[in-house]
C-alpha positions in Angstrom: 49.6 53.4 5.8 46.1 55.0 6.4 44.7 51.9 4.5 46.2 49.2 6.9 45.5 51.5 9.7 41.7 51.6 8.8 42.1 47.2 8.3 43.5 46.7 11.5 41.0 49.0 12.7 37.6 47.1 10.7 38.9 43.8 11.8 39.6 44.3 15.2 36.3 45.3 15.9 33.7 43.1 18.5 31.0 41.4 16.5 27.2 43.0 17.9 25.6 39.9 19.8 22.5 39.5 21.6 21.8 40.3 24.8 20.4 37.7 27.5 17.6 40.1 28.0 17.1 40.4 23.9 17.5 36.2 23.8 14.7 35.6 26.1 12.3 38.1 24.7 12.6 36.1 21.4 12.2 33.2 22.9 9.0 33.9 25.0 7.6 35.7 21.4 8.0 32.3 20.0 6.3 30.4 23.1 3.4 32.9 22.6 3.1 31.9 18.7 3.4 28.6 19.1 0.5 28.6 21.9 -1.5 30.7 19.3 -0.6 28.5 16.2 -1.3 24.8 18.3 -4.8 25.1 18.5 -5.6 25.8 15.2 -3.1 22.8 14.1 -5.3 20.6 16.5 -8.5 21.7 15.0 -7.1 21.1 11.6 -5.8 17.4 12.6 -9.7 16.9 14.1 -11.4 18.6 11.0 -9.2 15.8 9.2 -9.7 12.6 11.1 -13.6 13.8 11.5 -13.9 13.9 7.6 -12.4 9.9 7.5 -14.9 8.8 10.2 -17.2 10.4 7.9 -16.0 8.7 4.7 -16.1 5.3 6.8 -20.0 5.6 7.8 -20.9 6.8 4.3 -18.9 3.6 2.9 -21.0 1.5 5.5 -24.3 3.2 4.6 -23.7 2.3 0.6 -23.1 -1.0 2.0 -26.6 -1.1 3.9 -28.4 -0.3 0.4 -26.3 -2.2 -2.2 -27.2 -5.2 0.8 -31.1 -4.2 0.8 -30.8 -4.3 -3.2 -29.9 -7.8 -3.4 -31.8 -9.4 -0.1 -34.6 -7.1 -0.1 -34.0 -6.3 3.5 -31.1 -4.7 5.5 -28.8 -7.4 7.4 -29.7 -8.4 10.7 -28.4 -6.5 13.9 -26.5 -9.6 15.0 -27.7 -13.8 15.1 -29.2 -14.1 18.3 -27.6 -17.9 19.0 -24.8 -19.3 19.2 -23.6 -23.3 18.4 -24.8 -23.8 22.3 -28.4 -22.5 20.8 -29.3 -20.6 24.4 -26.6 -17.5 23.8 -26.5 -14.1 21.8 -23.0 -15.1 20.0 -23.6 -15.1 16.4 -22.5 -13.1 13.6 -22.7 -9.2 13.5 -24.3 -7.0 11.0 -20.7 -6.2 10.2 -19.7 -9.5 8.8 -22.8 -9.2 6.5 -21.9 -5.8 5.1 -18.5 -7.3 3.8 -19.2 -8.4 0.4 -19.9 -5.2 -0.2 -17.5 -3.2 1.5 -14.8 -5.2 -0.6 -14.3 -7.8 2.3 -15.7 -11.1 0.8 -12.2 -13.5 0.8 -12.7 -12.1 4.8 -16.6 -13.7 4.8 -15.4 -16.9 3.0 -12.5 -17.4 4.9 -14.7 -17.2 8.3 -17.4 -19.4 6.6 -20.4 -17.2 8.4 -22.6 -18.7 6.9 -21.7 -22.3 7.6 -20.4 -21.5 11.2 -21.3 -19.4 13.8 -18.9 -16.9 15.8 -18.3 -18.9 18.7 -17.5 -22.0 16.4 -15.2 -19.7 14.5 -13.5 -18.6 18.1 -13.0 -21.6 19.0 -11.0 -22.7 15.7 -7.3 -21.3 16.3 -6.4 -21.7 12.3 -9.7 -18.9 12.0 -9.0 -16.8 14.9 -6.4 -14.5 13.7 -9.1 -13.6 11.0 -11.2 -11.9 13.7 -8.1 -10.2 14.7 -8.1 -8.4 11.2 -7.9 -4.5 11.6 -10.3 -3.4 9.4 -10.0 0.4 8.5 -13.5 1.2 7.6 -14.8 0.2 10.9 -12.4 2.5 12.8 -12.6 6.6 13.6 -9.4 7.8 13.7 -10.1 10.1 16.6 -11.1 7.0 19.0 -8.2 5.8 21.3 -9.7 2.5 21.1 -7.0 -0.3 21.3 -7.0 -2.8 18.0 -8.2 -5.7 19.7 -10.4 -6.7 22.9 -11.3 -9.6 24.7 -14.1 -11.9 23.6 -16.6 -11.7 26.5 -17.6 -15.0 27.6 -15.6 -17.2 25.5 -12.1 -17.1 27.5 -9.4 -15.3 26.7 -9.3 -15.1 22.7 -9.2 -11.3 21.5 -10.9 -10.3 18.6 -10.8 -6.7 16.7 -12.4 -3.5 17.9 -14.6 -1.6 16.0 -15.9 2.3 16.3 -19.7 1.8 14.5 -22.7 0.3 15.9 -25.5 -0.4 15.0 -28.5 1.6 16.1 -31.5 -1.2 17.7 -33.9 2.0 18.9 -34.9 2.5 22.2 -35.7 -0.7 23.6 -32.7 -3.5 25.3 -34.4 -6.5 24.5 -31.9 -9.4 25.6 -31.8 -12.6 25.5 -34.2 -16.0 26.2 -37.8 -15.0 24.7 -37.1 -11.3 25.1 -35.0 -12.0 21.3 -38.7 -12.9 19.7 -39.9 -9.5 20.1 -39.2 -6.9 17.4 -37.4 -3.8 18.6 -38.0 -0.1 16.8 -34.9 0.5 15.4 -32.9 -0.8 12.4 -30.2 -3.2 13.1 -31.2 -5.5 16.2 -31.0 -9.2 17.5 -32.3 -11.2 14.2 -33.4 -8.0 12.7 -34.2 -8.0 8.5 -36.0 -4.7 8.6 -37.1 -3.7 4.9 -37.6 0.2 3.5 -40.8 0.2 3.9 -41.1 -0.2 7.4 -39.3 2.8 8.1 -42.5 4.7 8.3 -40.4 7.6 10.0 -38.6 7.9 6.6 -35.0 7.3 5.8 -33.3 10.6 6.6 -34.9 10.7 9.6 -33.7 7.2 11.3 -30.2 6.2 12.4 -29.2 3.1 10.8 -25.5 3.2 12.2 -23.6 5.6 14.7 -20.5 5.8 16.8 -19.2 4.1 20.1 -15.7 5.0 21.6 -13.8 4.1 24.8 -15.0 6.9 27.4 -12.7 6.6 31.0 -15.8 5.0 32.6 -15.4 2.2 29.7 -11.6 1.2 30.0 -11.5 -1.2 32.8 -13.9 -3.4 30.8 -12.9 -4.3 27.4 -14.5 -7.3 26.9 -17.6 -4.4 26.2 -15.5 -2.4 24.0 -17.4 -2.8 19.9 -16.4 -5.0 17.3 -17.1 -5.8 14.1 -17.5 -9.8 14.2 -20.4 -10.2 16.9 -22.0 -9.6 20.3 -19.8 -12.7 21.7 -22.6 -13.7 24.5 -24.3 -10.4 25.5 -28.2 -10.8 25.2 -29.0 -7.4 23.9 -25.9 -7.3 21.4 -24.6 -4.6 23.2 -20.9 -4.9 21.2 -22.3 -4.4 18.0 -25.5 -2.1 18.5 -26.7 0.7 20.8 -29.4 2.5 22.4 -30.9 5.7 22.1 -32.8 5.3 25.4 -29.8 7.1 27.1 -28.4 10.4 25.5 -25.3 10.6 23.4 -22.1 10.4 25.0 -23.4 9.5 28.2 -20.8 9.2 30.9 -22.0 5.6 32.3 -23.9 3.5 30.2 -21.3 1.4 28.0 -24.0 0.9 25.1 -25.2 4.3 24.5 -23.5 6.2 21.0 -20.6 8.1 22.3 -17.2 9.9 20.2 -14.3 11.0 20.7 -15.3 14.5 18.4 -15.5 17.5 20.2 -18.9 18.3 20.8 -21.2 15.0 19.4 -20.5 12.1 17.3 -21.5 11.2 13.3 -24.1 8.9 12.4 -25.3 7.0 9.4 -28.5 7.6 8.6 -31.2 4.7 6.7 -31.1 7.1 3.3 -27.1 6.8 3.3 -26.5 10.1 4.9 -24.0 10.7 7.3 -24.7 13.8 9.5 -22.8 14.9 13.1 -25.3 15.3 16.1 -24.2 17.5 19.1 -23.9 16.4 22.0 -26.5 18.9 23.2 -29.1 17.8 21.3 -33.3 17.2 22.8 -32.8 14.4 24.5 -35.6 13.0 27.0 -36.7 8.8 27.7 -40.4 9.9 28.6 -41.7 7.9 31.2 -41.1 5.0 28.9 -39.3 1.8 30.3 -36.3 1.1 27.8 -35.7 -2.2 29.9 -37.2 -5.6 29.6 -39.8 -6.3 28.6 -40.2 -2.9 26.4 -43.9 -1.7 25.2 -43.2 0.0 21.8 -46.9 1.2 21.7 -46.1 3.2 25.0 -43.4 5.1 23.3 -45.5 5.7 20.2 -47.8 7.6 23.1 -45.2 9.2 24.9 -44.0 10.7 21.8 -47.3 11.9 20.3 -47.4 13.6 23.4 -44.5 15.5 22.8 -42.4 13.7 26.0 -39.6 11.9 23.7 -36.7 13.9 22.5 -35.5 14.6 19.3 -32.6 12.1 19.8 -34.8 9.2 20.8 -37.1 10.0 17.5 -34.4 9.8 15.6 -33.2 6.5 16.8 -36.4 4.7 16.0 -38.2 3.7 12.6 -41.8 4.0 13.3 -42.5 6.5 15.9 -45.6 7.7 14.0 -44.5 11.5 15.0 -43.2 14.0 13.3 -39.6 15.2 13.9 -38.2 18.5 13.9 -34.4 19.9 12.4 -31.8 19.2 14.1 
C-alpha cells in the first residue's frame, strides 16, 4: 500500500519547465554569441576567398614568364586596332596568356590570331566563347556580374574579368597617342622585355585588381574583361592606371577590390603581394593625360614628389623605392 501510495504520488508530479523570463534570457545569450561568433566567420570566409584571388594572380604571373620564355617579351597590354583599323578593339593580354594558363582549345577556337575581337563579336557561332566564365580571371570577393556589355559594338555581352593589367602612369589613347610608349608593363601594343624593367621585377606591378565600386554600376560596358578593350583608346577594360590612388571612389580605371583594406597585385618577378589602401600615394605635378611626358615623371620622382604607389606602377622610374 505505501508502494502504490509513493507511485501515484512520483507520477502525479508537474514536470519543472522554463519560465518565460528563463526562455528569453537564453535566447538573448545566444543573440549575443552569435553576434560575437559572425564576425570571425566573416573574416574567415574573406581570409578564404583572399587566398584564391591570390592563387589566381600567382597562376597569371607564371603565365607572364612561361610567355616571356618562349617570345622573349611579355604579351602586349591589348592590340591597339581593330578590323575598322582607326579603333582600340583588339585582343587583350588575357587571350595571350591562355596557352599557358591551360586555355589553348579557348585561343584556337577564337582564332586571335587570324581575327581580331571585333571580327570575333561580330561572328554569332564565336560569341558565346567570349561569354566563357573563366575562373582564374575572377576574385571571389568581387560582386562583379559574369558578363557585361561590349562597349561600342551594340549589344553583344562578353565575360567579366577581376585583373588588369597595370600600363603605368600615363592614359595614352588612341589615334597617334598609341605610338608612344607608356612606363608600365602591359599597355596598347606593349612587348616590354626583362630588361627594360630597370626598376627591377619585385618592384613593378605587372597585373592588379579592378572590381565594381557603387560609382561603377550604372556603366557596365566599363566593367574588365578578359577578351579586349572593345573600342576604348587607352584600354581602359583590360589595364589601369596608377596616376590615381588605389580604390579611388571615381575614376573607373584606377586598381580597386573588394578586400577590406587594399587589393593584391601581381608583381613582374611573379610575386603576388596585398597593398593597403593607405599606402604613399601622390601624382606630382605630373600630367597623367594626353600627351604624357615620361621624362617629367622621371624628375618629379627624383625629387621625391611621386608616391610609393605610383613608383611601383612604373618600370623605369630611375628612383629608388622604399618597403611597403
Amino acid at each position: 500500500m505505501n508502494v502504490m501510495t509513493s507511485v501515484r504520488q512520483r507520477t502525479g508530479r508537474r514536470a519543472a519547465a522554463f519560465t518565460l523570463v528563463e526562455l528569453l534570457v537564453v535566447i538573448a545569450i545566444i543573440g549575443i554569441l552569435v553576434a560575437l561568433l559572425l564576425p570571425a566567420v566573416q573574416a574567415a570566409r574573406e581570409a578564404a576567398r583572399r587566398m584564391q584571388c591570390t592563387n589566381n594572380l600567382k597562376q597569371l604571373g607564371l603565365a607572364m614568364h612561361n610567355y616571356h620564355g618562349t617570345f622573349q617579351s611579355f604579351p602586349p597590354g591589348f592590340m591597339a586596332v581593330d578590323h575598322r583599323g582607326d579603333v582600340a578593339g583588339g585582343w587583350a593580354w588575357g587571350v595571350f596568356l591562355m596557352p599557358f594558363i591551360e586555355q589553348s582549345p579557348l585561343k584556337d577556337t577564337l582564332c586571335a590570331t587570324k581575327y581580331t575581337l571585333s571580327q570575333v563579336i561580330s561572328d554569332p557561332d564565336l560569341l558565346p566563347m567570349l561569354q566563357t566564365d573563366l575562373a582564374v580571371f575572377n576574385c571571389p570577393s568581387s560582386p562583379m556580374e559574369p558578363l557585361r556589355q561590349f562597349h561600342g559594338e551594340g549589344q553583344e555581352m562578353v565575360a567579366t574579368a577581376n585583373y588588369t593589367g597595370c600600363r603605368g602612369f600615363f592614359n595614352y589613347g588612341g589615334g597617334t597617342h598609341l605610338s608612344k610608349e607608356n612606363n608600365g608593363l602591359l599597355y596598347g601594343l606593349s612587348g616590354v622585355r626583362m630588361a627594360a624593367i630597370t626598376d627591377g621585377t619585385s618592384n613593378t606591378i605587372a597585373i592588379g585588381e579592378r572590381t565594381v565600386l557603387p560609382i561603377h554600376t550604372q556603366d557596365p560596358a566599363r566593367w574588365p574583361s578578359w577578351c579586349g578593350p572593345g573600342g576604348l583608346g587607352i584600354g581602359s577594360t583590360v589595364t589601369s592606371s596608377v596616376s590615381f590612388p588605389l580604390n579611388h571612389p571615381s575614376i573607373i580605371h584606377a586598381f580597386s577590390s573588394h578586400h577590406p583594406g587594399g587589393a593584391n597585385f601581381c608583381f613582374a618577378d611573379g610575386s603576388v603581394r596585398f597593398i593597403a589602401d593607405t599606402i604613399e600615394s601622390n601624382p606630382g605635378d605630373v600630367n597623367p593625360g594626353n600627351p604624357g611626358n615620361h621624362s617629367d615623371f622621371v624628375q618629379a620622382a627624383a625629387n621625391g614628389q611621386v608616391g610609393i604607389y605610383q613608383l611601383l606602377g612604373v618600370r623605369n622610374s630611375g628612383s629608388p623605392i622604399p618597403d611597403f
